[in-house]
C-alpha positions in Angstrom: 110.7 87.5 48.8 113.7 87.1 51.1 115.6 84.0 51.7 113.9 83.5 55.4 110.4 83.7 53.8 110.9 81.6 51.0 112.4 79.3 53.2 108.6 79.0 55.6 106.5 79.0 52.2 108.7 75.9 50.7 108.1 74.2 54.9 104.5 74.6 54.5 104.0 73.7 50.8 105.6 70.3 51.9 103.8 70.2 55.3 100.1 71.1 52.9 101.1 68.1 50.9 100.3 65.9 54.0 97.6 68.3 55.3 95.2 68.6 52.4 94.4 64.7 52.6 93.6 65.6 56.6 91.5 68.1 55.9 89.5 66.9 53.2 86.3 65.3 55.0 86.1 62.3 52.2 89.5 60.9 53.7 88.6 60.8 57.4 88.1 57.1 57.1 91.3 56.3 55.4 94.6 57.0 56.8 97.0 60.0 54.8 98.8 59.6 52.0 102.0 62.5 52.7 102.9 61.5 48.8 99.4 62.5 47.2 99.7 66.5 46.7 95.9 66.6 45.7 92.9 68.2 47.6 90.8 65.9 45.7 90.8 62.6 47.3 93.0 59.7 46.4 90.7 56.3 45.6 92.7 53.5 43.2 90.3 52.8 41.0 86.3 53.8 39.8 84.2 51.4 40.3 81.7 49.9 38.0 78.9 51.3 39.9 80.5 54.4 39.6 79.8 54.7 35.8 77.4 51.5 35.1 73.7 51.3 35.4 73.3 48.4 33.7 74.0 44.6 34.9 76.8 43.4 36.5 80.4 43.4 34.9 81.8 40.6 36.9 82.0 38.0 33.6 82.7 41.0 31.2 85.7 42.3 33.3 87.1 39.1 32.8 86.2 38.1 28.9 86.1 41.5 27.4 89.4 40.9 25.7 88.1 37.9 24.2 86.3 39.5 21.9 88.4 41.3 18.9 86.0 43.9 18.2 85.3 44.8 21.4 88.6 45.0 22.6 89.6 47.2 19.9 86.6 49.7 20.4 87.1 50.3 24.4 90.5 50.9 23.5 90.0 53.5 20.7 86.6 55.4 22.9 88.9 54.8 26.2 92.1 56.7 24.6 91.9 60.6 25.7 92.8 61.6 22.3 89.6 60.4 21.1 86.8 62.9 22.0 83.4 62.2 23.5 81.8 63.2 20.5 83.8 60.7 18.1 83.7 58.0 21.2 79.8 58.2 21.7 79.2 57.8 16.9 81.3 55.2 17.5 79.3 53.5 20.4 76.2 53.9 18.3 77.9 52.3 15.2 78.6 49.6 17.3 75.4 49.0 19.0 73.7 49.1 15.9 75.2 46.2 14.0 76.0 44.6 17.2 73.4 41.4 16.8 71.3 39.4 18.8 74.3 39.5 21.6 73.9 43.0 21.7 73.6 43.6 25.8 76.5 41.4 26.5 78.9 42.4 24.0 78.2 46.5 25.6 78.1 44.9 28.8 81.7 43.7 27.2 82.3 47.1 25.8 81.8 49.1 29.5 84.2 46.3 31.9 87.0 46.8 28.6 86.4 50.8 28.5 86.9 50.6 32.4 89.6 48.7 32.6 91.3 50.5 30.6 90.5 54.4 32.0 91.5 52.7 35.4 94.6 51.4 34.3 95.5 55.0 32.6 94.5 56.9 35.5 96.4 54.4 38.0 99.8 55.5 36.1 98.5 59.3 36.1 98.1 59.0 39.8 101.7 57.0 40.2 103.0 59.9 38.6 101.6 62.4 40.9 103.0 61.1 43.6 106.4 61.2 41.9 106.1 64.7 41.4 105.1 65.5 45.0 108.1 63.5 45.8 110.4 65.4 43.5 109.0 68.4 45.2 109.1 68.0 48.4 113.0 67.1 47.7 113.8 69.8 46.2 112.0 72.2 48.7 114.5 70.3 51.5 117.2 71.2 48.7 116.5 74.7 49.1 116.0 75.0 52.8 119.8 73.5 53.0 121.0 76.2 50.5 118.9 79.0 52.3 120.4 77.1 56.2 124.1 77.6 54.5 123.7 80.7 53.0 122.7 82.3 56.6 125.5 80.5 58.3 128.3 82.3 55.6 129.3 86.1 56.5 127.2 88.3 54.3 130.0 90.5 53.2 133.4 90.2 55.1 134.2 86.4 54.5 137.0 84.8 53.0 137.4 84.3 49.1 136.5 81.1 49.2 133.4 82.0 51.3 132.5 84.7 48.9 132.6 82.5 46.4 130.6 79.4 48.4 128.1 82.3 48.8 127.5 83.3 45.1 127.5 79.8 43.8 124.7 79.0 46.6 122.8 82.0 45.7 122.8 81.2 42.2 121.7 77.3 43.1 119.3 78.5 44.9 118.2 81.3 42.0 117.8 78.0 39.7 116.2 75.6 42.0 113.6 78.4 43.5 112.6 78.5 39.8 112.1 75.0 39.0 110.3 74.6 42.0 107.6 77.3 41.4 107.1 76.6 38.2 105.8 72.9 39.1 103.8 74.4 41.9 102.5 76.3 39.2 101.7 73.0 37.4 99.9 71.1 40.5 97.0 72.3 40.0 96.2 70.7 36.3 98.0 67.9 37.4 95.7 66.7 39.9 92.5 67.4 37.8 93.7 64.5 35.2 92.1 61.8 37.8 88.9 63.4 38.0 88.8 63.9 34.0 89.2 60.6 34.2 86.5 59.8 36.1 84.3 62.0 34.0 85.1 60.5 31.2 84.7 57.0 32.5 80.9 58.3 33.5 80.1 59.8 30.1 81.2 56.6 28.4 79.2 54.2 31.0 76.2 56.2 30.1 76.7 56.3 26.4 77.0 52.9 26.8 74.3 51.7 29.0 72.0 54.3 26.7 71.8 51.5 24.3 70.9 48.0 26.6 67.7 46.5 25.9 66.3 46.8 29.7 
């Protein structure tokens, strides 16, 4: 690709940062976010009704961590590196020796869970929008280098022009690379929130599978 075309791909990666928020219907209500990269639409934090069928978590989101067992439970089925399998035996575990208290203690179980998926998936998301900032720098880095190498003589400069030249190209070599490679990476990056999400469902469900209605 030559320097001119590279140089209108990197201007419209960092102008679709901005646009993909526009575009996507879901966001018309809100106004854009130019440092959230994602097509899939930005929102801070599930909600229990997102991932709870059972009653309402207002006292639970406030007292789960007063309960030792319970606090270390959402923790342990709320951690990605435990998977849904080993989270959901040990939801059952618990519900079965859980006592006559059972409903509020999962009640409990689902506000401590949530809390701390959302709080996980608020510093995934803060991180995203690093990246698109580190991006869309170092596309503006590489429009300067590609702006200075078309202002140098191509062949008949001075030395010291020659030289301006080579060590630009060889920037530019470097940073082109970085760059791709973490466009390369965007797309993974902004499924973790959803994954998230998902997993925040599954758990609510597992959860709620076990209330005495």
């Amino acid at each position: 690709m030559s320097p001119a075309r590279f140089g209108a791909a990197l201007r419209r990666w960092v102008v679709a940062i901005g646009a993909l928020a526009a575009v996507t219907p879901a966001l018309a209500a809100g106004p854009v976010d130019t440092d959230w990269p994602c097509e899939q639409r930005k929102v801070l934090e599930i909600s229990p009704g997102q991932v709870w069928s059972g009653p309402p978590l207002d006292e639970a989101t406030a007292h789960w961590e007063d309960d030792a067992e319970v606090a270390a439970l959402a923790r342990r089925i709320a951690a990605r590196r435990t998977s849904l399998d080993e989270a959901k035996t040990m939801i059952d575990q618990f519900s079965a020796s859980a006592g006559a208290d059972r409903n509020r203690r999962l009640a409990s179980l689902a506000a401590g869970m949530l809390a701390i998926i959302n709080h996980d998936r608020g510093s995934v998301m803060a991180g995203i929008e690093r990246y698109a900032r580190r991006q869309r720098a170092l596309a503006d880095k590489i429009e300067a280098q590609r702006q200075e190498l078309a202002a140098l003589p191509p062949d008949d400069g001075t030395p010291e022009q020659q030289q301006r030249r080579a060590d630009l190209q060889e920037m530019q070599t470097w940073d082109t690379r970085i760059f791709q490679e973490r466009a390369r990476s965007l797309t993974y990056v902004c499924e973790l929130p959803r994954q998230l999400e998902q997993r925040a469902f599954a758990l609510g469900r597992a959860i709620a599978s076990h209330l005495d209605r």
